[in-house]
Backbone as numpy.savetxt, mean C-alpha at the origin, in Angstrom:
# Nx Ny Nz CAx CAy CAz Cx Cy Cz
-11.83 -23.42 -18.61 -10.44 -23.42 -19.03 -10.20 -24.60 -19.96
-9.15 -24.30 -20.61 -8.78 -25.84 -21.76 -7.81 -26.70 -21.36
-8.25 -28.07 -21.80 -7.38 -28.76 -21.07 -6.20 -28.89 -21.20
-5.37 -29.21 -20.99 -4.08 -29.28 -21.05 -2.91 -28.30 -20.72
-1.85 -27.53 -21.58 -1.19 -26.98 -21.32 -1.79 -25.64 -20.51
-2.50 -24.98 -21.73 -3.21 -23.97 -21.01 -4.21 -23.66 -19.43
-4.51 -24.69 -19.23 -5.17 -25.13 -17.84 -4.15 -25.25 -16.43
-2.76 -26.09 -16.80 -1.92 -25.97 -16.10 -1.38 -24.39 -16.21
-1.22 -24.31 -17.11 -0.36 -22.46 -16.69 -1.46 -21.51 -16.19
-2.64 -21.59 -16.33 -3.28 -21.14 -16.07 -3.41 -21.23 -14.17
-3.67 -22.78 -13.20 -3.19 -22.86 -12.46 -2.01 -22.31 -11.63
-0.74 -22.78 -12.57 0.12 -22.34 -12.17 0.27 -20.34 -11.79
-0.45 -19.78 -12.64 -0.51 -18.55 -12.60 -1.21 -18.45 -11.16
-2.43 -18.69 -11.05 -3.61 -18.53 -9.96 -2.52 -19.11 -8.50
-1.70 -19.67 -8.78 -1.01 -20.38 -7.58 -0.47 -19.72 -7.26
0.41 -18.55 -8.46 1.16 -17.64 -7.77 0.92 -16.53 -7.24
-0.37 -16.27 -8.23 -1.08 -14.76 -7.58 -1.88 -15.00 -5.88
-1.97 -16.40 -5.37 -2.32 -16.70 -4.07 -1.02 -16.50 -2.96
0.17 -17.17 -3.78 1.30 -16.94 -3.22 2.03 -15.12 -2.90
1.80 -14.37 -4.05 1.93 -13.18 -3.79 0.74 -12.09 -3.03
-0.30 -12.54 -2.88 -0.83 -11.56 -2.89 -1.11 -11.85 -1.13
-0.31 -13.23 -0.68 -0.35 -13.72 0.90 1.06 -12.82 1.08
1.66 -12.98 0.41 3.14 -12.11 0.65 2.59 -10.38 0.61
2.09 -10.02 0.01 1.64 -8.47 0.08 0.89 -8.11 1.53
0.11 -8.90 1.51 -0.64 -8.83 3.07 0.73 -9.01 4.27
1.67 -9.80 4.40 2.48 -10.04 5.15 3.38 -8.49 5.17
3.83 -7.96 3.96 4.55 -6.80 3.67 3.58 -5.34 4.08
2.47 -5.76 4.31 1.46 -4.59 4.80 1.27 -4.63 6.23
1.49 -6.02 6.62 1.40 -5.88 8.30 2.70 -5.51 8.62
3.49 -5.76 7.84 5.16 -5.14 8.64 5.11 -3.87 8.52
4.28 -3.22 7.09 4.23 -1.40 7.19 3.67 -1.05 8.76
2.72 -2.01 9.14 1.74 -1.31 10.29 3.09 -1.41 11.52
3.87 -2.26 11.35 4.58 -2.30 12.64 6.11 -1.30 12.66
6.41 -1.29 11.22 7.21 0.08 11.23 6.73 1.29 11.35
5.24 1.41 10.62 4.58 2.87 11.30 4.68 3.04 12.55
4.08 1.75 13.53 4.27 2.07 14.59 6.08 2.40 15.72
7.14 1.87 14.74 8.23 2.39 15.18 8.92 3.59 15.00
8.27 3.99 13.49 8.41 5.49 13.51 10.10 5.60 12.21
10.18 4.48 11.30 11.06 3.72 11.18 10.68 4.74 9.66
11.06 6.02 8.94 11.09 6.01 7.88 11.62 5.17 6.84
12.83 5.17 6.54 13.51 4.43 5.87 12.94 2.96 5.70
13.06 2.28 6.68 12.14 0.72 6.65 11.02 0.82 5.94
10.18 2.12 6.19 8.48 1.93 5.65 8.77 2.16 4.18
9.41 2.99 3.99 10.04 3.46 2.20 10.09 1.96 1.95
11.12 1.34 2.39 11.60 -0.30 1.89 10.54 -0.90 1.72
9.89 -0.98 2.62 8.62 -2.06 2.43 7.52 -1.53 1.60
7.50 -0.28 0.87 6.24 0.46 0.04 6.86 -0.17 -1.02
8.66 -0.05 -1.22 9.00 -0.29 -2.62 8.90 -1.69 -2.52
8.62 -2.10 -1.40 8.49 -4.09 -2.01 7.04 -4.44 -2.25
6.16 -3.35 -1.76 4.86 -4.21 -2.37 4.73 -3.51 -3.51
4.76 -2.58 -4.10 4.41 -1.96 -5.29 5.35 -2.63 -6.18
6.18 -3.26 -6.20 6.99 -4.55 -6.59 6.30 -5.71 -7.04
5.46 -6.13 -5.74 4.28 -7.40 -5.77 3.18 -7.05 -6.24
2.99 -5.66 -6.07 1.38 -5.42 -7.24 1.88 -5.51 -8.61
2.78 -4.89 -9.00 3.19 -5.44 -10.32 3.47 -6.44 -11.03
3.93 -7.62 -10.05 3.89 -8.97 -10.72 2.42 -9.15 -10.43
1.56 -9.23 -9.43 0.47 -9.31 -9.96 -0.80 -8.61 -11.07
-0.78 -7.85 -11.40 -1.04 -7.35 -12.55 -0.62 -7.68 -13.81
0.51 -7.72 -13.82 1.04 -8.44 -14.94 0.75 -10.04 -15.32
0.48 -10.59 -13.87 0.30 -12.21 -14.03 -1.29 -12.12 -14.78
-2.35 -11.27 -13.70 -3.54 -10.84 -14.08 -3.67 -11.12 -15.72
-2.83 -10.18 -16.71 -3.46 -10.03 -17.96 -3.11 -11.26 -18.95
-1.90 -12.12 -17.90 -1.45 -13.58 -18.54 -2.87 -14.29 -18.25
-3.32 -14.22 -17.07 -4.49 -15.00 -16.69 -6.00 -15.29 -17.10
-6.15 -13.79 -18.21 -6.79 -12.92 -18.25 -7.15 -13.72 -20.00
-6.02 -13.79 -20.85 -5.54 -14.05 -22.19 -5.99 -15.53 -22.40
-5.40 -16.37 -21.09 -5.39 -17.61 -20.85 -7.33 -18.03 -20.96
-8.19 -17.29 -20.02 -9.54 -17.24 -20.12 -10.05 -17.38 -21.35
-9.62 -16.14 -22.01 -10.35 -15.80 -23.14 -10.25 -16.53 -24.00
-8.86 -16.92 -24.41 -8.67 -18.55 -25.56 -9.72 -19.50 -25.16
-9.64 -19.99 -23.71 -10.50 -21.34 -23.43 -12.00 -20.43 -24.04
-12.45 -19.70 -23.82 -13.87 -19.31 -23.47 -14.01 -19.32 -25.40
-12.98 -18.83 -26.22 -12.74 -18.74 -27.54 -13.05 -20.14 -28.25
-12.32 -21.32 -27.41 -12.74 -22.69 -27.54 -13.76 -23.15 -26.99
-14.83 -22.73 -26.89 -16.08 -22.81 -25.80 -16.00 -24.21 -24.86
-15.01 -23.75 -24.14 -14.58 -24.16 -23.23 -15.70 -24.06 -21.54
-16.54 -24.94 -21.65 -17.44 -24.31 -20.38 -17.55 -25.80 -19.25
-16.09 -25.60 -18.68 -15.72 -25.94 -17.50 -17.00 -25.74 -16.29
-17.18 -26.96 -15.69 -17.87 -26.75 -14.88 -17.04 -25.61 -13.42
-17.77 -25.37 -12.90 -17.04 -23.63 -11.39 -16.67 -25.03 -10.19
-16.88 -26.07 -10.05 -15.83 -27.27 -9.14 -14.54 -27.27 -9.79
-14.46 -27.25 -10.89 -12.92 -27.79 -11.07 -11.58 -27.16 -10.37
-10.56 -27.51 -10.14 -9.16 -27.26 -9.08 -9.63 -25.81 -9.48
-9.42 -25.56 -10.93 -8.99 -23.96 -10.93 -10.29 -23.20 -10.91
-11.33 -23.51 -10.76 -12.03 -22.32 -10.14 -12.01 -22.27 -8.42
-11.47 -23.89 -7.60 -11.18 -23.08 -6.67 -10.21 -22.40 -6.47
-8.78 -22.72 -6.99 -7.85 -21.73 -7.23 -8.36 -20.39 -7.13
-9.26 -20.14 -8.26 -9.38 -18.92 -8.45 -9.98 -18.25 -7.23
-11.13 -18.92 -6.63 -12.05 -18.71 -5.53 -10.60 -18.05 -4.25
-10.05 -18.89 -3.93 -8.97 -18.51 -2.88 -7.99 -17.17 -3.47
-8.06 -17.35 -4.91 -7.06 -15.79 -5.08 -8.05 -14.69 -4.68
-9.51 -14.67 -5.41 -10.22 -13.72 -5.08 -10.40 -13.30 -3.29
-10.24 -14.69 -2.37 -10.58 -14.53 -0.64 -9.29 -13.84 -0.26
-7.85 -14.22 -0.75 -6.58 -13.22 -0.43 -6.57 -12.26 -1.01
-6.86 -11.64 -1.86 -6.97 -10.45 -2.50 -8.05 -9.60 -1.44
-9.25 -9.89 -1.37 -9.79 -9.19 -0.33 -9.33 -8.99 1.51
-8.56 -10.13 1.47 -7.81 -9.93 2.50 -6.32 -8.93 2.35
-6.03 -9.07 1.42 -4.98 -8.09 1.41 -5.37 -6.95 0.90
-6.21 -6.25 0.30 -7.33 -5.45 0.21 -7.95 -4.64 1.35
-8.03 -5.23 2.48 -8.74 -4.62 3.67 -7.38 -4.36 4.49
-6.55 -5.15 4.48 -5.18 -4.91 5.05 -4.47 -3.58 4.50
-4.42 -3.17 3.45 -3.91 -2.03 2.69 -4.83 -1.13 3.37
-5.86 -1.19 2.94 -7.30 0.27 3.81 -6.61 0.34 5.00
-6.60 -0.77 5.56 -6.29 -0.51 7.35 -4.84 0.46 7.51
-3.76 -0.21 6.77 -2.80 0.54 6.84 -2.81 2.26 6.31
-3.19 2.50 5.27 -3.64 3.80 5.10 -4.10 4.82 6.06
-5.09 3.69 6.97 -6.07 5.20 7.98 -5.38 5.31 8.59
-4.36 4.24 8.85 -3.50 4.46 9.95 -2.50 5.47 9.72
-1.98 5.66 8.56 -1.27 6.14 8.07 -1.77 7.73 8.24
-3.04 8.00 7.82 -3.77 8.84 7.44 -3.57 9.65 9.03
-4.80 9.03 9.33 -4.48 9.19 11.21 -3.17 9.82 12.05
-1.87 9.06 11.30 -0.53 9.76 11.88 -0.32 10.79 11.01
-0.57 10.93 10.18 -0.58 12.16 9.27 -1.17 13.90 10.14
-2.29 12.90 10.42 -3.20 13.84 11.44 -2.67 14.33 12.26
-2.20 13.45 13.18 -1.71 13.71 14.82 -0.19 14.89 14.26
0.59 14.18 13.42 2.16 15.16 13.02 1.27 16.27 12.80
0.28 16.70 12.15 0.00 17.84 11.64 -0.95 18.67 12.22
-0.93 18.43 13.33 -1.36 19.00 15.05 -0.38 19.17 15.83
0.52 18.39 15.37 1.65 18.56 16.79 2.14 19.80 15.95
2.80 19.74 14.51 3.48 21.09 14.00 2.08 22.31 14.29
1.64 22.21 14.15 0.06 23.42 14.19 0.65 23.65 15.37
0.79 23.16 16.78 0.63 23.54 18.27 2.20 24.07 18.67
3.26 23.38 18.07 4.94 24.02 17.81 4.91 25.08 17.13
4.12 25.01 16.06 4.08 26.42 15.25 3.74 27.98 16.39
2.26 27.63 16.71 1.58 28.12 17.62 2.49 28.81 19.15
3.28 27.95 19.64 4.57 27.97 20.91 5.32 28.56 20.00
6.02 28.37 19.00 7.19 29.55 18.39 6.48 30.64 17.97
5.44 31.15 17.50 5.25 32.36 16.92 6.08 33.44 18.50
6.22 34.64 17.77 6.98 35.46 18.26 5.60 36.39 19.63
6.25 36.32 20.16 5.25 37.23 21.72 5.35 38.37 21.81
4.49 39.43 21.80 4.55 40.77 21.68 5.74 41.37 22.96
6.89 41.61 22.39 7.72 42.89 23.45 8.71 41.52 23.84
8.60 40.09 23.21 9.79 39.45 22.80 10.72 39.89 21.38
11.42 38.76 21.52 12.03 38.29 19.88 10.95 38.41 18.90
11.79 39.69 17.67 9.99 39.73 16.19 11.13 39.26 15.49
10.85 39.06 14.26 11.23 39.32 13.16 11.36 40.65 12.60
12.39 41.15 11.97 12.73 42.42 10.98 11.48 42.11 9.86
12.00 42.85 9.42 11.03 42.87 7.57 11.84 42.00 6.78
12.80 41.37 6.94 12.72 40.33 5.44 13.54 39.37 6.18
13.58 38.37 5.69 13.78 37.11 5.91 15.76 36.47 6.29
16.01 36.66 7.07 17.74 36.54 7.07 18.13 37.71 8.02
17.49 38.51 7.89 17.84 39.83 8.95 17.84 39.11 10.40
18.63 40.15 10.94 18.84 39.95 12.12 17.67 40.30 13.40
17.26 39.44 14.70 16.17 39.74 15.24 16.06 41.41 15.74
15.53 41.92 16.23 15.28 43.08 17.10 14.94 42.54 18.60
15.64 42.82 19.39 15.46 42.51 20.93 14.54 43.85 21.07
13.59 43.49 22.10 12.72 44.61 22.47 13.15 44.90 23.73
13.97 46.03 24.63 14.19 45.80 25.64 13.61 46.28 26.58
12.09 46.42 26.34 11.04 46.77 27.65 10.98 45.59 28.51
11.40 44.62 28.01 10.84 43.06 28.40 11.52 43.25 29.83
């Protein structure tokens, strides 16, 4: 990185993408605990707040990204000790932590996906109509036919 201005914003960037991307992981464990309340509305809220935080990070990304390429343009060859490669080192360790946190929430997600779509399969299964009960007519809105052998 180059010294001076660019090195600090550069920092400053890496500081924030550590700061958000600890906040995304925090906003992914609250999905896991509204999944588990069953809380639509809340989980909506909290999808639209991290897809919120992936976007400032991405966006910080290609500031960060620009910032590289100038220094590397100035052959800039920083030794990998300096602050900001550990900076960088710790964005890359929260990113994989919030990374495995997202997977986790998914299967979980995935998983309840599963179970709702067994329980409707087995409700479906209990309402279908019983021979010499309640049928259905031929089209849809009509009125039932009582069978009265029953």
């Amino acid at each position: 990185m180059a010294t001076g201005p660019s090195a600090d914003r550069a920092a400053e960037l890496l500081a924030a993408q550590l700061a958000d991307l600890a906040r995304y992981r925090h906003i992914v464990e609250a999905q896991k605990a509204v999944l588990r309340m069953g809380d639509a509305g809340l989980l909506e809220s909290f999808a639209n707040e991290a897809e919120g935080i992936v976007a400032d990070i991405s966006s910080r990304e290609v500031q960060i990204l620009a910032i590289r390429a100038a220094a590397q343009a100035d052959g800039d060859s920083r030794p990998t000790a300096h602050p900001i490669a550990d900076l960088h080192a710790k964005v890359e360790r929260e990113r994989s932590l919030a990374s495995a946190a997202a997977r986790d929430l998914a299967a979980r997600m995935e998983h309840e996906a599963s179970d709702i779509a067994r329980q409707i399969t087995e409700i479906g299964r209990q309402l279908d109509p019983a021979p010499g009960g309640y049928r259905p007519s031929g089209e849809p809105g009509d009125p039932l036919m009582l069978d009265e052998k029953v």
